[in-house]
N, C-alpha and C positions, 0 to 999 in steps of 0.2 A: 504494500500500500504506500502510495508517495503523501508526503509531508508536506501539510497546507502553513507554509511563513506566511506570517501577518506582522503588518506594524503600523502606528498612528503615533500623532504626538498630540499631548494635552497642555495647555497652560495652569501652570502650580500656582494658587493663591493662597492665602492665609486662612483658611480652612481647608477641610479634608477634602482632596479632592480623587473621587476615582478616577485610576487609571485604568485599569482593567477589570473584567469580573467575567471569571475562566467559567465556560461552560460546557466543560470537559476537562478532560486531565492537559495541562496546558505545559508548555516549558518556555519561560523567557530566556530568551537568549543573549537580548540586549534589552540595558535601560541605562540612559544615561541621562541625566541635568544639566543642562547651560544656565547660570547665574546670567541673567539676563539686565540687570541691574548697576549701577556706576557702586554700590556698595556690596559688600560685604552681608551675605544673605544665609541665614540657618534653613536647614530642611530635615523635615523628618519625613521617612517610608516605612509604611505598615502593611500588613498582609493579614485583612481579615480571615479567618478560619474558619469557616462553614463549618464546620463539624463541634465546636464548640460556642458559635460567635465569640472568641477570644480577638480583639489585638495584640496582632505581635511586630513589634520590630525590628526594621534590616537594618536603617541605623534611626538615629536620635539625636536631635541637635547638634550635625555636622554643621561645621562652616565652609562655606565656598564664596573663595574672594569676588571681588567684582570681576566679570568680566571672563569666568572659568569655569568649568564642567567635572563633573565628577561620572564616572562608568560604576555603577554598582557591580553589571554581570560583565566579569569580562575573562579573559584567558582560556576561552572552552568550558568555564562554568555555567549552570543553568538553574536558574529556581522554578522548584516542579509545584504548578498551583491542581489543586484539584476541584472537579467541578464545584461550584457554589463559590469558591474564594475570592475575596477583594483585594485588587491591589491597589493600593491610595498612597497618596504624599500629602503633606502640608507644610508651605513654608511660614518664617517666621515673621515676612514681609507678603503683602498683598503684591500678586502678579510677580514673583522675584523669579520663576524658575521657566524652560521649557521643558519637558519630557518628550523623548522618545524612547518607547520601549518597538523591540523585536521579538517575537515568540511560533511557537509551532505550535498548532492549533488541533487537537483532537492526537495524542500521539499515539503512533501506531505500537502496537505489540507486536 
């Protein structure tokens, strides 16, 4: 079975904003932030848990200078969502981030 890649990007504000919500067993492949900002701008990324509604976080009050991007997944790593899961950010400033994530959509067995 061939591998459906998907990607979009969302604009991060200072509330929770989803980025994704896997509806299927999902694997991002990429997600990265551009500080889109002339400051210096905090972000946090969480991955709601469908199986418990738990928030959990990937990081927590990172800072990313002005001007600069941070890759969560990178080096052939992947975070494996299963169906139901939320993937959200929230930065510490209104509109401070861009998001693009990359992922394989339904993954085969």
């Amino acid at each position: 079975m061939a591998q459906d890649f998907e990607s979009e990007g969302k604009r991060i504000t200072d509330s929770a904003t989803t980025i994704l919500t896997a509806n299927s067993d999902d694997a991002v492949v990429g997600l990265r932030f551009a500080n889109i900002l002339t400051t210096t701008a905090t972000l946090d990324v969480i991955i709601n848990d469908a199986g418990d509604s738990t928030d959990r976080y990937l990081i927590k009050g990172v800072s990313v200078p002005a001007s600069s991007s941070i890759e969560l997944v990178q080096g052939g790593s992947k975070i494996i969502l299963q169906n139901g899961d939320v993937l959200k950010a929230q930065a510490g400033t209104a509109n401070a981030f861009d998001c693009w994530v990359s992922r394989v959509d339904a993954i085969s067995t």
